[in-house]
N, C-alpha and C positions, 0 to 999 in steps of 0.2 A: 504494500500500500504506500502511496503519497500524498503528501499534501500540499495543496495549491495555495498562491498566496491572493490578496488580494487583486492584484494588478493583475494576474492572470488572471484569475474570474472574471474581473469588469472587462478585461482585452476577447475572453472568449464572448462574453454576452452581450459588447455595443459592436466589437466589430470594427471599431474607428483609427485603429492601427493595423493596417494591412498585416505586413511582416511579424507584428505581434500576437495578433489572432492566427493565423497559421501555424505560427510553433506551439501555443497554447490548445489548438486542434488538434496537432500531430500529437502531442504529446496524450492527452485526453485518449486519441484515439491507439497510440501503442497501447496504454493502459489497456485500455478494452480488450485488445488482443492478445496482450499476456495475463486475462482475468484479473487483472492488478487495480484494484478499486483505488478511487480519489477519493481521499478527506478533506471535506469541507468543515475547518473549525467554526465554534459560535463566531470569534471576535472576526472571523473574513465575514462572515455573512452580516455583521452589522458595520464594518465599515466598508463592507459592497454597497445597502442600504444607502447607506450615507455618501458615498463618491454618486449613485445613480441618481438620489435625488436632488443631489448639492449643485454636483458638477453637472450632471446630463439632464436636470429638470424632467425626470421621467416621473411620471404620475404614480401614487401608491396602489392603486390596483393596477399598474402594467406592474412592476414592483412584486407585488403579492401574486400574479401570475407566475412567474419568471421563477420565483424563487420556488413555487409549487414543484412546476415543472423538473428546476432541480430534484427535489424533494420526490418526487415520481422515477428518476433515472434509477436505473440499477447499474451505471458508472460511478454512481456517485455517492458515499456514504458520509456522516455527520457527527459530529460529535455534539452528542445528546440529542437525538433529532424529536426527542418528545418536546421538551423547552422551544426546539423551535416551530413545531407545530402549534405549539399553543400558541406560542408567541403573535406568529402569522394571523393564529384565527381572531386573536382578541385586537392585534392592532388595524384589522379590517373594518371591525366594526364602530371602531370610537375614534376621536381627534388625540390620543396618546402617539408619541413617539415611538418608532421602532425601539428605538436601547430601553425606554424605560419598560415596554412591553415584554422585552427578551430578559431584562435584570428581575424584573416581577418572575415572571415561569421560571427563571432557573431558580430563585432564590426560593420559590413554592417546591421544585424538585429537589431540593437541599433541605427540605425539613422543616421551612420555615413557618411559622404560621401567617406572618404579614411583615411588608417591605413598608418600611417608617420613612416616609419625604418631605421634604417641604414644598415637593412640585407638585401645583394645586389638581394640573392636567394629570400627571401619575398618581395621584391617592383617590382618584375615581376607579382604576381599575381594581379587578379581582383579585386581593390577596394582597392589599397596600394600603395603607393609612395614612394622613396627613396628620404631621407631628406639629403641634398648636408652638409656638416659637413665643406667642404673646404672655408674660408675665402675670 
């Protein structure tokens, strides 16, 4: 097994660097051919998020597709792919953050009972509390 970094990701997924989406394909594709799975860690998948939506203004459900489809590959495996499932499903549905979506589910896969913030947007999700700061 291997794991890809981030720039490889975003080079396989937007395509905007010729020569760098080919070696990132070649490379994807020897894997497949030596059964040799790719890891996708959390922290690529949330600064993938972040370069797609920052840099290349790509909307969160092409986003939330994109990263499905990953998540569907049998080239592709995860590290923790529960957390990011979750993650996916809850930041679909609300105005939270990708990171604070993925910090919630893994910190709930860790035993937690609630993720304490002072971000008013993250203590609306599942399994997170806003911590009161006022005296």
């Amino acid at each position: 097994m291997i794991a890809i970094d981030t720039n490889v990701l975003v080079r396989y997924l937007v395509r905007d660097d010729e020569a760098q989406f080919l070696a990132a394909s070649n490379l994807i594709a020897d894997c497949i051919a030596d059964s040799q799975p790719v890891l996708i860690s959390l922290l690529v998948m949330l600064e993938t998020e972040w370069v797609l939506r920052s840099r290349y203004k790509i909307p969160k459900f092409e986003i939330v597709a994109v990263f499905n489809k990953l998540l569907e590959s049998k080239e592709t495996v995860f590290e923790d792919e529960e957390s990011l499932e979750e993650s996916l499903y809850v930041w679909k549905e609300n105005g939270a953050d990708f990171a604070d979506c993925l910090i919630v589910a893994k910190s709930r896969r860790l035993g937690c009972s609630s993720l304490m913030t002072f971000d008013s947007k993250a203590s609306v999700l599942p399994g997170a509390q806003l911590l009161n700061s006022k005296n």
